[in-house]
C-alpha positions in Angstrom: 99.6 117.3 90.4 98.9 114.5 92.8 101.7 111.8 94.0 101.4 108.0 93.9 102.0 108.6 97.6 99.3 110.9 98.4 96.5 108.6 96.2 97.6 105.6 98.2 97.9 106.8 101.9 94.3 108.3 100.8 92.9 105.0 98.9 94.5 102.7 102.3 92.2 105.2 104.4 89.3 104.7 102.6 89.6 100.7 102.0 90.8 99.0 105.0 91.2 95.0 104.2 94.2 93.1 105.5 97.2 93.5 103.7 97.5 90.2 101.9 94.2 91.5 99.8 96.2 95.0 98.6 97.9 94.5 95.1 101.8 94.0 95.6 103.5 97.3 95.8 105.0 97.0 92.9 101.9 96.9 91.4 100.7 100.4 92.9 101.8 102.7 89.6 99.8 99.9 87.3 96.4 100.4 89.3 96.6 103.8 89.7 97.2 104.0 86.1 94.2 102.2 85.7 91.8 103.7 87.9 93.4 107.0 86.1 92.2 105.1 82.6 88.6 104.7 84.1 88.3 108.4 85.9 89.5 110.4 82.3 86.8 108.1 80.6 83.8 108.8 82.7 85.1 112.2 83.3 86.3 113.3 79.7 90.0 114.6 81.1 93.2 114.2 79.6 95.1 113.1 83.0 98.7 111.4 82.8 100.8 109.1 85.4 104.2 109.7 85.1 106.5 107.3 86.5 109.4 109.0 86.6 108.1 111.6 89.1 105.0 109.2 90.7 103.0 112.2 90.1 99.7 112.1 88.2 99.5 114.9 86.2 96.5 117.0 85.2 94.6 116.6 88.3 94.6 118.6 91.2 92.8 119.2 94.4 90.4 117.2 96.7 87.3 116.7 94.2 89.9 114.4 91.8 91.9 113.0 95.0 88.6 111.5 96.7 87.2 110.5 93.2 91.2 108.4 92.1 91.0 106.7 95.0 87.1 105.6 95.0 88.1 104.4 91.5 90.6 102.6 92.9 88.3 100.7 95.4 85.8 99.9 93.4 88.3 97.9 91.0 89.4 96.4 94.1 85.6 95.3 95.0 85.5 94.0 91.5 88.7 92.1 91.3 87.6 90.2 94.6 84.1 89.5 93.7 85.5 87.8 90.0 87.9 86.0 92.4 85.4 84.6 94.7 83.1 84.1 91.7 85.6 82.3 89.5 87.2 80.1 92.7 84.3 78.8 95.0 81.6 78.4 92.1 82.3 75.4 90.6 83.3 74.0 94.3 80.4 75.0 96.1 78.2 72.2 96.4 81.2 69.6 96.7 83.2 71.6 99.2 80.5 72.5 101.3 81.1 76.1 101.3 78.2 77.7 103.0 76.2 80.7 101.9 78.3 81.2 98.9 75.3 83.3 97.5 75.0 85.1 100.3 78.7 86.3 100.2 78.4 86.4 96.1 75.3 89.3 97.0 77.2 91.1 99.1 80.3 91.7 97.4 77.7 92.9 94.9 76.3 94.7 97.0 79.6 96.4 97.8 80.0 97.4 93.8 76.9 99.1 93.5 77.1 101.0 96.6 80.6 102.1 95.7 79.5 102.9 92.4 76.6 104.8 93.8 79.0 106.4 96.0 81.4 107.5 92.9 78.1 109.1 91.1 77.5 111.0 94.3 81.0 112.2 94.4 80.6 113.4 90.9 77.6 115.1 91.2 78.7 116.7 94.1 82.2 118.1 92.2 80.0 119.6 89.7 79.9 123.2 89.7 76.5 124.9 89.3 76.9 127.7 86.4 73.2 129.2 86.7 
């Protein structure tokens, strides 16, 4: 078992932004719970969140720790990438705002690389059996 806490302090050490980009804390159980959703999908466990507790059950140890939290991140990379998307795109030539496709590349960029990142840490969780 693994506590809201611990998948936080470890998500906040491996996305630094400034604050007022972090979901509201009262959102914390609801994107854990999410990332959770994503992790049991692409890795075919059965892993709960309970509430009560703030403990995620069914996962344990450093492998599913690093993996929750890079889950995490890479909605977060998502999330601001639609944002920018969806707010400066129909503005952009009016508004003057300047390399909007270089910023649009980058945040891409950003997704693939942490999605890279979240195949690397699977591969490298996999046990070898021969």
């Amino acid at each position: 078992m693994i506590s809201y806490d611990c998948i936080w302090e470890a998500f906040l050490e491996n996305y630094e932004v400034e604050d007022i980009d972090l979901p509201h804390p009262d959102r914390i159980p609801s994107v854990i719970q999410n990332a959770l959703r994503l992790l049991n999908n692409r890795m075919r466990t059965k892993a709960v969140c309970n509430d009560a507790s703030e403990m995620v059950e069914g996962l344990s140890g450093e492998d599913d720790l690093i993996l929750l939290t890079h889950y995490i991140k890479l909605v977060q990379l998502t999330n601001s990438k639609v944002f920018y998307e969806k707010l400066y795109n129909p503005f952009a030539a009016d508004v003057g705002v300047r390399n909007f496709k270089t910023q649009l590349d980058s945040l891409n960029n950003s997704v693939k690389e942490q999605e890279k990142l979240i195949d690397e840490i699977i591969f490298n969780a996999m046990e070898d059996y021969l």
